[in-house]
C-alpha positions as CSV (number, residue, x, y, z in Angstrom):
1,X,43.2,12.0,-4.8
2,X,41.9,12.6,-8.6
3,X,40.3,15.6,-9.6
4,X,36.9,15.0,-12.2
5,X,38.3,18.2,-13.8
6,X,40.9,19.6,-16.0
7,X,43.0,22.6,-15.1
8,X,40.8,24.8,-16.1
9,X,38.3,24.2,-13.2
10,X,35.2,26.3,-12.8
11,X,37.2,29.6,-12.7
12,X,33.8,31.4,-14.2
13,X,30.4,31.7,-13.7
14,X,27.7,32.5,-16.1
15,X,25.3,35.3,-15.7
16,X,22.9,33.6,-14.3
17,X,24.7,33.2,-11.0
18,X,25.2,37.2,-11.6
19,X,24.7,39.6,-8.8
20,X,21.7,40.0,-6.7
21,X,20.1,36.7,-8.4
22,X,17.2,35.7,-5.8
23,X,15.3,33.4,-7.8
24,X,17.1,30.6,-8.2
25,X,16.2,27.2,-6.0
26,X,17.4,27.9,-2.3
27,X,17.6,25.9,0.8
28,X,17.8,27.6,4.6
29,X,17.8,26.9,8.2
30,X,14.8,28.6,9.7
31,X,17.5,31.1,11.2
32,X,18.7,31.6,7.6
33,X,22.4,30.9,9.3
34,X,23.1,28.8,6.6
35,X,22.0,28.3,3.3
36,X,22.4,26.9,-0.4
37,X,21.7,28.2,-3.3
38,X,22.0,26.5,-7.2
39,X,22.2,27.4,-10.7
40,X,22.9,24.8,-14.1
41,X,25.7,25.5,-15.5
42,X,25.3,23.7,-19.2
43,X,26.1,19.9,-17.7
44,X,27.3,21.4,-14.3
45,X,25.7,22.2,-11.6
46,X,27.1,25.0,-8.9
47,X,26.4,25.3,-5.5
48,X,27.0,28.4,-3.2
49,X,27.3,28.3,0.4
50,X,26.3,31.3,2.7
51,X,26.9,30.8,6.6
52,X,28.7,33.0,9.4
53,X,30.0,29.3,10.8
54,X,32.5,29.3,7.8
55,X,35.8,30.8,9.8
56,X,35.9,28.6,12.8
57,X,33.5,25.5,11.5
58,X,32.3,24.1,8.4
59,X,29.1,23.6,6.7
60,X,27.9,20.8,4.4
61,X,25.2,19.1,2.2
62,X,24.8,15.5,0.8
63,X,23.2,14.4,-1.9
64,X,20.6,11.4,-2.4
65,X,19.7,10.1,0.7
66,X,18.2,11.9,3.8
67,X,20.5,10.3,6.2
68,X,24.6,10.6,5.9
69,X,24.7,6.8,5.2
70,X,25.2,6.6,1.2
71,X,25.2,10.5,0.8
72,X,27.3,11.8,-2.3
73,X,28.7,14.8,1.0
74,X,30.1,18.0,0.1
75,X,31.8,19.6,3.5
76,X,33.7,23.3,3.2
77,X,35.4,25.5,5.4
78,X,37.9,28.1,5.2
79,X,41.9,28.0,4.5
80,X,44.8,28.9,5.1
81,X,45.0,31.6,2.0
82,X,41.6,33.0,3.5
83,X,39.8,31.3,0.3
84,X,37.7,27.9,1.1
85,X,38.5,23.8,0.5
86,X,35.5,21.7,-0.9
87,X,35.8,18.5,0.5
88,X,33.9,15.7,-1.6
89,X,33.1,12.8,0.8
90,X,31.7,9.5,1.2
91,X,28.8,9.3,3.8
92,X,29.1,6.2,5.6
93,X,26.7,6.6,8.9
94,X,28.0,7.9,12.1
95,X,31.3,7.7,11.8
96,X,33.6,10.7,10.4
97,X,33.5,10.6,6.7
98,X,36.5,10.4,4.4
99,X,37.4,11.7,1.2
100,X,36.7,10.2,-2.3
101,X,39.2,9.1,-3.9
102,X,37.9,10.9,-7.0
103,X,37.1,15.0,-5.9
104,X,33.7,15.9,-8.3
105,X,33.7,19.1,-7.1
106,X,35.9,22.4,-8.0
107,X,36.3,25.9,-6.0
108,X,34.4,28.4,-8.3
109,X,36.3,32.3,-8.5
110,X,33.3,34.0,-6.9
111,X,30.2,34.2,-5.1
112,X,26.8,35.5,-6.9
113,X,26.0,38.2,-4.3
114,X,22.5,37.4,-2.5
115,X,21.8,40.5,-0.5
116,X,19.0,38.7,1.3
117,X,21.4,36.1,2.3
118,X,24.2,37.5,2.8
119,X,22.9,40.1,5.2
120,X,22.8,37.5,7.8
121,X,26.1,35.5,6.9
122,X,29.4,37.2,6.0
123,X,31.1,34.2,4.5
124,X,29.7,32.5,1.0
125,X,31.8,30.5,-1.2
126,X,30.8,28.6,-4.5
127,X,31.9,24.8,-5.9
128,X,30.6,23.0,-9.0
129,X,30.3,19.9,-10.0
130,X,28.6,17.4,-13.0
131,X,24.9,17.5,-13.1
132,X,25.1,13.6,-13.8
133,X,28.2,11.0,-12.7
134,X,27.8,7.6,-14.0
135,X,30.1,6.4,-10.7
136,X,32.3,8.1,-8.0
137,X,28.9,10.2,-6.7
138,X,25.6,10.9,-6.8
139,X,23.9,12.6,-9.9
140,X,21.7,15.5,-9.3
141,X,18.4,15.1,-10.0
142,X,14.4,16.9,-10.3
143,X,13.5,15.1,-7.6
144,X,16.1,14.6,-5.1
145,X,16.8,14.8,-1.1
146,X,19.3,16.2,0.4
147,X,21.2,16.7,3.8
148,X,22.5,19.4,5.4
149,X,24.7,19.9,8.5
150,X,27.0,22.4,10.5
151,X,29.6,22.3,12.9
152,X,30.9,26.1,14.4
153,X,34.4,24.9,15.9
154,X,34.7,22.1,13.5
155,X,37.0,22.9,11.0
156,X,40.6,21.3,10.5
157,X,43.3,22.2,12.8
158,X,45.7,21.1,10.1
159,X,46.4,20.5,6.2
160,X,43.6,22.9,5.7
161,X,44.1,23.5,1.7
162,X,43.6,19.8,1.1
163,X,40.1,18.2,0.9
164,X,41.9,14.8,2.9
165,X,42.1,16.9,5.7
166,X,40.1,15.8,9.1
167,X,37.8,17.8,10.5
168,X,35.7,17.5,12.8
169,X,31.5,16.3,14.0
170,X,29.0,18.5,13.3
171,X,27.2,20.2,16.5
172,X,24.1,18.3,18.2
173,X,21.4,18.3,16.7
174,X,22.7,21.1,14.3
175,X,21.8,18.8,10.7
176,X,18.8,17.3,8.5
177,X,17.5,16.6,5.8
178,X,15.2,18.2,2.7
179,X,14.2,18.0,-0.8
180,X,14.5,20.6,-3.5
181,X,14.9,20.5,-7.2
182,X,17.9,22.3,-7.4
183,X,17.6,22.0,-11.2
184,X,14.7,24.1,-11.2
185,X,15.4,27.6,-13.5
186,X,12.9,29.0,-11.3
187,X,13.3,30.0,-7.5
188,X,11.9,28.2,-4.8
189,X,13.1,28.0,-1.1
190,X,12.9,25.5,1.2
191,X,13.6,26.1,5.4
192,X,14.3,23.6,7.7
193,X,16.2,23.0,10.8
194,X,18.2,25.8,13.0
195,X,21.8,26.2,14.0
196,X,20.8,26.4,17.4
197,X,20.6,22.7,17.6
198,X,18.5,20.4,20.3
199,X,19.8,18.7,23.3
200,X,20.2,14.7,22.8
201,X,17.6,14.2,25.2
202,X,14.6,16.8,25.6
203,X,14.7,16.8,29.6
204,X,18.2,17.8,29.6
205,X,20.2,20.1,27.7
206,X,23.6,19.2,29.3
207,X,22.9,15.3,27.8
208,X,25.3,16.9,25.0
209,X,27.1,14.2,22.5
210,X,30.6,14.7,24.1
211,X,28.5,14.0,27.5
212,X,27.0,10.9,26.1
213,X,30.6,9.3,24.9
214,X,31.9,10.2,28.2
215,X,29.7,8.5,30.4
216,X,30.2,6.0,27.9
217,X,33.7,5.8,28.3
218,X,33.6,5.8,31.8
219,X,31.1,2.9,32.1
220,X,33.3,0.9,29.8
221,X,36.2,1.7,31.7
222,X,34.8,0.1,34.8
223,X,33.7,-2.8,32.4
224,X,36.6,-3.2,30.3
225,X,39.2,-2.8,32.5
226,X,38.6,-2.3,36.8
227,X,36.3,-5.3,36.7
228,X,38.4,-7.5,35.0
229,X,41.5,-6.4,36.8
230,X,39.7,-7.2,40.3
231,X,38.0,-10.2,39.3
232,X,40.4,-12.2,37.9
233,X,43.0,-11.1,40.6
234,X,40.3,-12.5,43.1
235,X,40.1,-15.6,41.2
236,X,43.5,-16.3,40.4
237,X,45.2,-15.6,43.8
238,X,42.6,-15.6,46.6
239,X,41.3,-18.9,47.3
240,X,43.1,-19.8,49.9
241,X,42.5,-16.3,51.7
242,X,39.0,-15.9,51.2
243,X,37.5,-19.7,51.2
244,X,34.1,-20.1,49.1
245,X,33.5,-16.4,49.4
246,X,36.4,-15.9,46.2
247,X,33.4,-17.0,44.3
248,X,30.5,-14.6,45.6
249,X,33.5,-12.0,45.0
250,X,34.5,-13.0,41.1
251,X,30.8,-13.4,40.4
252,X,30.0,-10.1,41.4
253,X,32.7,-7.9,40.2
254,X,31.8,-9.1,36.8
255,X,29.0,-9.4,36.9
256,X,28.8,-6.0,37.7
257,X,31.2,-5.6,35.1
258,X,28.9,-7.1,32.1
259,X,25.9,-4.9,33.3
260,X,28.3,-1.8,32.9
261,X,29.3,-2.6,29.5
262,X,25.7,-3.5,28.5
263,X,24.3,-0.1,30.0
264,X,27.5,2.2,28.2
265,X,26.8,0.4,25.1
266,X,23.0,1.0,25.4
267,X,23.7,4.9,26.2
268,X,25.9,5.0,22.8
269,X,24.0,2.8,20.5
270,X,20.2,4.8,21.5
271,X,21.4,8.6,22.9
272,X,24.5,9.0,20.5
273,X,23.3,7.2,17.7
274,X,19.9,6.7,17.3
275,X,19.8,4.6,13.7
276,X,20.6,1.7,12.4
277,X,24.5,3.3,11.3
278,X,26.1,2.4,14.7
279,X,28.3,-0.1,14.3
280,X,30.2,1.7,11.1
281,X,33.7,2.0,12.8
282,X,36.6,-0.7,14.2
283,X,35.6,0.1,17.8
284,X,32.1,0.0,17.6
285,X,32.2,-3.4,16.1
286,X,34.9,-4.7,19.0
287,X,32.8,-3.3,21.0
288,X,30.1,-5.8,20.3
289,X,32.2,-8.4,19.7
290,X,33.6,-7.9,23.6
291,X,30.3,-8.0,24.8
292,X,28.9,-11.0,23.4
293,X,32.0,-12.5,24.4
294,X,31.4,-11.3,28.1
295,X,27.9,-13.4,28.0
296,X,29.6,-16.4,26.8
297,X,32.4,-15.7,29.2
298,X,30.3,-15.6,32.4
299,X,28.3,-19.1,30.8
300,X,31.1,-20.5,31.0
301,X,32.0,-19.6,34.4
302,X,28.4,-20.9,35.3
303,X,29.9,-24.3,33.6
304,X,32.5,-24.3,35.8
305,X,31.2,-23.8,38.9
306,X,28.3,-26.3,37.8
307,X,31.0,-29.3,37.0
308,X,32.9,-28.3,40.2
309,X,34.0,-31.5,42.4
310,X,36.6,-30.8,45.5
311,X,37.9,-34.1,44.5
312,X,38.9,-33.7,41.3
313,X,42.2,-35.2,40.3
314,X,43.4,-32.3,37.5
315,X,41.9,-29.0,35.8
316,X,38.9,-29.2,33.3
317,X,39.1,-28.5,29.8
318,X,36.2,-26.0,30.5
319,X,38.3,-25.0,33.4
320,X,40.8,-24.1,31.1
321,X,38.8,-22.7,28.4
322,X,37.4,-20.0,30.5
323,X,40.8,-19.0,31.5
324,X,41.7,-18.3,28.2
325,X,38.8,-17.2,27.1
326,X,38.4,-14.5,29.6
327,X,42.1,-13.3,28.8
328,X,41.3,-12.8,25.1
329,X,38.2,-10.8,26.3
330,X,40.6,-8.5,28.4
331,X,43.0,-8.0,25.9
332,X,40.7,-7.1,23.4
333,X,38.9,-4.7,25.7
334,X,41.9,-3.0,26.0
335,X,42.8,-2.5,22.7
336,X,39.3,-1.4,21.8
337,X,39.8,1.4,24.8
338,X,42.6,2.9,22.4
339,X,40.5,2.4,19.5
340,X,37.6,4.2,21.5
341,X,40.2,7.4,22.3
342,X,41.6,7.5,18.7
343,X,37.6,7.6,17.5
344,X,36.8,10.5,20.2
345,X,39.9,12.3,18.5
346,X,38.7,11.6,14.6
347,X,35.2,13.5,15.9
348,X,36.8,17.1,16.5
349,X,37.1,16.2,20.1
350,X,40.6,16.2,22.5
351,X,42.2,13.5,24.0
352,X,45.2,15.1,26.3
353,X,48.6,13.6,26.3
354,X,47.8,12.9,30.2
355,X,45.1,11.0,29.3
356,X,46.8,8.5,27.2
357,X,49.9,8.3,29.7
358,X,47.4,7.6,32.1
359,X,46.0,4.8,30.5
360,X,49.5,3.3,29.6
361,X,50.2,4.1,33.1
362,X,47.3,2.1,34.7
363,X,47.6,-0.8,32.1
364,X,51.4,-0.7,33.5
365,X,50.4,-1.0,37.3
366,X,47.7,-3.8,36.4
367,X,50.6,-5.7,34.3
368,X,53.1,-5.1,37.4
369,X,50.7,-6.2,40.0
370,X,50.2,-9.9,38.5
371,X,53.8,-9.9,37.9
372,X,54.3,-9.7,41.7
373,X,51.5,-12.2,43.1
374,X,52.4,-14.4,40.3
375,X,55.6,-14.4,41.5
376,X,55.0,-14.2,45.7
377,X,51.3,-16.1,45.4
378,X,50.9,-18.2,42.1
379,X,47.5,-19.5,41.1
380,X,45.6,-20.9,43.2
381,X,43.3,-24.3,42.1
382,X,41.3,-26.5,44.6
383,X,41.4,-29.8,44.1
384,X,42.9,-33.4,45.0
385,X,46.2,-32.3,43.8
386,X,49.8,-33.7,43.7
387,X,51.2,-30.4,43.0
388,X,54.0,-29.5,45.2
389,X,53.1,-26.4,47.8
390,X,54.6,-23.4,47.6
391,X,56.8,-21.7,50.7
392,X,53.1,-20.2,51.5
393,X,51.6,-23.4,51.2
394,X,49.3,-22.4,48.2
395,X,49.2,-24.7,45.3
396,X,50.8,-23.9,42.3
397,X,49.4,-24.0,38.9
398,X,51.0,-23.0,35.4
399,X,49.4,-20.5,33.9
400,X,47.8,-22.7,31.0
């Protein structure tokens, strides 16, 4: 990544970010845990930070917009030399920002000292950055708005000097927006918001964000990967074993199947993510894509059953279609379950080692099991057939 600046930096600050300064323009949580301060520097503009959530967490503002999508971001936290890193990020909606590829912002050398801020927050750092940028950020203006946000456990676990490092989601319910003129040569002060946060739903304070993807996950587990397994297993090898009632079965399991999808999509897209910035990441966008692909996979099974004739002399293109179809569904699913764990990692939370093995482990088991009936069973089709019988008398099909 480019710097905007020249070695030099921001190394000093003018007097009139001198000590004990209260009357410049300043923002604040209502619980005053964090807050922003501002003062023009000739065609810069410098920003301090004063929170207690700066050793474990980070704390952030965005400029021009009141929502993170198509905020010019500025996220800090503290190092590895026990100074802070000034990340300069792109706000793209609900997914984990990442670094621009141009940094705007510098570190400054020190801190104006607000005694009726820093009484309630022992860490405060200081960055500038161009009052105006023609591109690569949002210029500052008189009338602007503004976002703020704070996560307490948040900050990088790794690569902490470097403003590419990941780090992770801010804490429900713990962010918002204001406007200021931060321009102002007067003070003002603006409150808003508390780093106490809100639940994601008001009847429940255990409905936390790392609930909500849970259940999610779960549900699209279930959708994504049990039903499939048991309904195409049914489908594929059963016939013979269960009569007409392989159908009722099939139907059912996914059927069941499409409804859990729908409902742990639903629980993401409205309780985790209630805007119009949803479908901003790889998975979320699979996600859809498998989903609407379940609907036209279970119309086509409708087809199917609708052209059905015991008589019939060889296997429907439709037949065929929703075969492959429904294999292409599967195999995305499963890919987008990955996807789904590496996204729950990029948002500061933990995916264990025996969760992933588990996963491979299962996806092993599922493989292994249609190896073996493929092998002892083979498909099973209904119809007036020339086919040689198997030892088990089923009928025998290729697999396209």
């Amino acid at each position: 990544m480019k710097s905007r600046f020249g070695a030099e930096g921001f190394l000093l600050l003018a007097s009139v970010l001198g000590a004990g300064n209260t009357s410049t323009p300043t923002f604040c949580t209502t619980d005053k845990t964090f807050c922003i301060s501002s003062a023009v520097q000739g065609t810069n503009v410098c920003f301090s930070f004063y929170s207690n959530f700066l050793e474990a967490g980070w704390v952030a503002m965005g400029v021009g917009s009141t929502t993170m999508s198509g905020a010019d971001m500025y996220v800090a936290w503290r190092n590895s030399t026990n100074g802070y890193t000034i990340a300069n990020v792109a706000g793209t909606g609900e997914v984990t920002p990442g670094p621009n590829s141009v940094q705007n912002a510098a570190i400054a050398a020190s801190t104006p000292a607000r005694a009726d801020l820093t009484a309630a927050n022992k860490h405060s750092m200081t960055f500038c950055r161009p009052v105006t940028l023609a591109k690569n950020g949002a210029s500052i203006t008189e009338s602007q708005s503004y976002i703020w946000a704070i996560s307490k456990n948040g900050a990088p676990k790794s690569n902490k000097d470097s403003a590419s490092a990941s780090f992770g989601e801010h804490d429900d319910g713990v962010y918002g927006s204001f406007s200021i003129n931060f321009l102002a040569s007067t003070g003002v002060t603006v409150s808003g918001g508390s780093s106490g946060g809100t639940p994601i739903l008001s009847t429940s304070g255990t409905m936390t964000k790392e609930f909500v993807i849970q259940l999610h996950a779960f549900f699209m587990w279930l959708a994504w990967f049990l039903a499939p397994f048991g309904g195409v297993f049914v489908a594929r090898y059963m016939k013979d074993y269960l009569g007409h009632y392989w159908y009722r079965i099939h139907m059912a399991v996914m059927g069941l199947g499409t409804v859990g999808a729908g409902f742990g999509g639903s629980l993401i897209i409205f309780l985790y993510t209630p805007s119009n910035h949803h479908f901003a990441s790889n998975h979320a966008i699979i996600g859809l894509v498998a989903f609407i692909g379940m609907i036209l996979q279970a119309f086509l099974g409708y087809i199917c059953d609708l052209l059905y004739d015991p008589n019939r002399p060889g296997i429907p293109l439709v037949d065929r279609l929703h075969w492959w179809f429904g294999r292409a569904i599967i195999l995305v699913a499963i890919i987008n379950i990955q996807l789904g764990m590496t996204l729950y990692q990029t948002l500061g939370y933990t995916v264990s080692t025996s969760t992933q093995a588990m996963f491979c482990v299962f996806v092993a088991i599922g493989c292994g099991v249609f190896a073996v009936a493929e092998y002892q069973v083979g498909q099973v089709n209904h119809g007036a057939f020339d086919e040689e019988e198997d030892p088990n008398g089923h009928k025998r099909f290729s697999l396209n």
